[in-house]
N, C-alpha and C positions, 0 to 999 in steps of 0.2 A: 669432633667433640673433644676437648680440652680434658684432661686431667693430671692432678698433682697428687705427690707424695710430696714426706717431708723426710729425709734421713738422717744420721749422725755419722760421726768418725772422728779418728783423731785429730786429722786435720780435715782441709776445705776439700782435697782431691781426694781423700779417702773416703767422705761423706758422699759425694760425685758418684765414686765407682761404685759406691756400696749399691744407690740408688739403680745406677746402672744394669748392675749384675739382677735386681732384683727386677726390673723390667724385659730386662731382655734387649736393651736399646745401645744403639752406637751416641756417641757423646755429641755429634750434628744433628739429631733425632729430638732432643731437650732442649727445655731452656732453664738453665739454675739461677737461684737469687740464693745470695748469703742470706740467712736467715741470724746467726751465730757465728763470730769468729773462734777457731781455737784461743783456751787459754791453758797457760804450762801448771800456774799457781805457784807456790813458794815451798819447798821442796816434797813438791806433789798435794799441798793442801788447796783447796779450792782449785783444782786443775779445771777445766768443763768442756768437752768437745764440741767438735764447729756443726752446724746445724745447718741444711738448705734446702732449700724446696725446689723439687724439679719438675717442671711442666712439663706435656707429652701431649700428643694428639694420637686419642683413641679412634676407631672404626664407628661410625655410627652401626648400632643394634638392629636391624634387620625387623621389619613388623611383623605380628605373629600373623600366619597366614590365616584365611575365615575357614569358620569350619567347613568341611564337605555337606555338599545338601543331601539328605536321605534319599534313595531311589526307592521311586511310589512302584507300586507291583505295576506290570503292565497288564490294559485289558483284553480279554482273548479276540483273539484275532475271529470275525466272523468272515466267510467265503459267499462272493458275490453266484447266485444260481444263475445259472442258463439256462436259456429256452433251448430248442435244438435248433431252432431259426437265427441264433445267435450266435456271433463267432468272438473269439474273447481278441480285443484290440492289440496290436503290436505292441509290444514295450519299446519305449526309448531310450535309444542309447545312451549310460552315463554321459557325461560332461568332459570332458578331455581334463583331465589333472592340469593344470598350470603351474611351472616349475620355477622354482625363485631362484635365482642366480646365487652362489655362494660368496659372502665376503670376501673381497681381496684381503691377502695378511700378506705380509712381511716373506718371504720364501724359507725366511730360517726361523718363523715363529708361525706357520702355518695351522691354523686351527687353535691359536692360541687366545682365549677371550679376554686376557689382561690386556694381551698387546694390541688387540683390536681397538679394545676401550679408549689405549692411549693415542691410535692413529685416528681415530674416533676421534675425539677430544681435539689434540693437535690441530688436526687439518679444518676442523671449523674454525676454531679457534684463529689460526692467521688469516681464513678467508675475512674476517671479522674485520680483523687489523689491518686488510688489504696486502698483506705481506706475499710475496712471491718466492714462498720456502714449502717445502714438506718434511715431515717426519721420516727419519730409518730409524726400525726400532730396531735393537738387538739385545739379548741377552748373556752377560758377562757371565764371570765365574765363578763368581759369590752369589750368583742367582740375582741380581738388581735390574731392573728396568733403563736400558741406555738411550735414550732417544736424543736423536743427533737433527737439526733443523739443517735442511740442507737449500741452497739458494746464493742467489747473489744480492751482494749489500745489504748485509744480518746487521751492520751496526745499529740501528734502531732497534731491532730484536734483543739485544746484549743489552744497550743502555750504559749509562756511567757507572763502572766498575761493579756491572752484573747485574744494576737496579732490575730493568725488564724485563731477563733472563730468569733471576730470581721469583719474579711474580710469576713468571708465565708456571716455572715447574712447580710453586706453591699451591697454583689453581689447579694445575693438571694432577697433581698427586692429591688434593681434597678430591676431587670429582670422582677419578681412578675407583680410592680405597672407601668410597661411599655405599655403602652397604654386605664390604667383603665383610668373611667372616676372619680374615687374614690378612693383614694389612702387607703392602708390599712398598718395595722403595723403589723410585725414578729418579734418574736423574735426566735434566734437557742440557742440551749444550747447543753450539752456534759456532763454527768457526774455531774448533776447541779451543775455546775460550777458557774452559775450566783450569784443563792442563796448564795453560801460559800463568791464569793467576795463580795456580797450584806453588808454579815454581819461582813466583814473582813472592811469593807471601813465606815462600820454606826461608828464601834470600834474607826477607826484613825479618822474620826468626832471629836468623844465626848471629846478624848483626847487632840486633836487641842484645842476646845472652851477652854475647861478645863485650857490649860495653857494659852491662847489668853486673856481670863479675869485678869487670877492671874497675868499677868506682865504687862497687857494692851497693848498691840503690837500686832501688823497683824502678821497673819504666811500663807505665801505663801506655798502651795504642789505641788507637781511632778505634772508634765504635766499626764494628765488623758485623755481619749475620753470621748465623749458627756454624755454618759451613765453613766459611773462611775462618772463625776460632778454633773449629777446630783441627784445622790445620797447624793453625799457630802449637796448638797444643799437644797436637803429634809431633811435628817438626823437635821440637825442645824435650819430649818425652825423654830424653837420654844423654839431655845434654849436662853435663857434670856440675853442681855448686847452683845450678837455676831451677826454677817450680814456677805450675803457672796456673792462674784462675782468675776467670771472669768474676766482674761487678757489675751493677747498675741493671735497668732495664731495658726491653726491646721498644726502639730503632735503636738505642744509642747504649746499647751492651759494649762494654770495651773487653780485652784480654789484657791483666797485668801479668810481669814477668818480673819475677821476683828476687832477689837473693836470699837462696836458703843456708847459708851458711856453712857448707858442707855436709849438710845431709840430703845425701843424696834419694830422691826417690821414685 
C-alpha cells in the first residue's frame, strides 16, 4: 500500500531528512518529488522553503479477525443400560497421530518465519523462471533480510544493470511484508552484484563532484532506482563545495549534483 507525506525545510535535503526522521525510513525506502524549490528572497523578504512530497510503501492492515462463535451448553450425557446378558463392546484404539515434518530454514535462521516466507517465495519464484539458483538467507547486523541467489549463470537473474534483480526483490519484499504488522527490509543479490555496482557508482560520484566544483555547474545523471541514488547520495554526503537531490519521476528519476557554493552541508 503506497503512501505520501508532504514536508518542508529550508532547503530540498532538509525538507527530505525532515520527512525521513518523521517516518522512520532510510532515504532508498522513498520516493521524493520536488514539490517547491528553496527561495532565499531579497534580504530575507519573500524567502519560502523548498517543499516535497515523499512516497513510502506501507504494510497492508491485517483483516479484523470474525468474531468467536458462542459455546451452546452441552447436553447431559445419558448412559447406555445393560442387560446382564450384555457385555459392553471393546473400545478402539485412537488413530495413530500423523506427524508433519517441520520446515527446512536456513541453519542460521532456524525457526525463523520471516526467513521461511522468503525461502518460501524465492524458490518458487525461480522454479517459475526455470532458473537453476536457490536462496541463502542470512541475517546481517542491522537486522535486514540478505538473501543471496546462489547458482550458475545468474546473468539473466541480474538483467541489464540490475533491471531483474531489482524486480525479483521488489516482488519478494511486497509478498514478504504483506500482512506484517512490522515491515522488514530484504535485500536479493546474485553474483554480489550489488557490492560491484556499489563500487562502480561511489567511482561516478567522486568523478561527478570532482568536475561539478572545477567548472561550478550542476551535472545531472542517468535515471537510477532508489537504491543506486542513494548511493549516489551517500557517496557525496561529505564531499566539500557539492549537494545533491533527485528530480523527475519513477522509471526515469535522475540524481543532480550540484554546486553549492561553499556551503557546506
Amino acid at each position: 500500500m503506497l503512501k505520501w507525506i508532504e514536508s518542508t525545510g529550508k532547503t530540498e535535503e532538509a525538507a527530505i531528512e525532515a520527512a525521513l526522521a518523521q517516518l522512520g525510513l532510510d532515504r532508498d525506502d522513498v520516493s521524493v518529488e520536488l514539490l517547491e524549490r528553496a527561495k532565499s528572497g531579497f534580504l530575507g523578504i519573500g524567502s519560502c522553503p523548498a517543499k516535497v512530497k515523499v512516497t513510502y510503501e506501507a504494510p497492508d492492515e491485517p483483516a479484523p479477525a470474525p468474531p468467536a462463535p458462542q459455546a451452546r451448553p452441552a447436553a447431559p450425557r445419558q448412559e447406555p443400560v445393560q442387560t446382564p446378558a450384555e457385555k459392553p463392546a471393546p473400545k478402539a484404539a485412537p488413530p495413530a497421530e500423523k506427524r508433519e515434518e517441520p520446515p527446512v530454514s536456513p541453519p542460521e535462521l532456524s525457526g525463523d518465519p520471516v526467513a521461511a516466507r522468503i525461502e518460501e517465495f524465492l524458490t518458487g519464484l525461480l522454479a517459475h523462471m526455470g532458473a537453476d539458483a536457490s536462496p541463502v538467507i542470512r541475517l546481517d547486523e542491522k537486522g535486514n533480510y540478505q538473501a543471496e541467489l546462489v547458482g550458475e549463470h545468474l546473468g539473466a537473474l541480474i538483467g541489464r544493470r540490475g533491471e531483474t534483480l531489482d524486480a525479483i526483490q521488489q516482488l519478494c519484499v511486497y509478498t514478504v511484508n504483506r500482512g506484517l504488522s512490522k515491515r522488514v527490509r530484504i535485500h536479493v543479490d546474485a553474483e554480489h552484484y550489488r557490492a560491484k555496482r556499489e563500487e562502480s557508482l561511489e567511482r561516478l560520484a567522486r568523478k561527478v563532484a570532482g568536475k561539478v566544483v572545477k567548472y561550478r555547474r550542476n551535472v545531472t545523471l542517468e535515471p537510477m532506482n532508489a537504491y543506486e541514488r542513494h548511493v549516489i547520495h551517500t557517496a557525496l554526503q561529505e564531499y566539500p563545495d557539492v549537494s545533491t537531490y533527485s528530480v523527475g519521476t519513477e522509471p526515469n528519476r535522475r540524481t543532480v549534483v550540484a554546486y553549492s557554493r561553499g556551503e557546506h552541508r
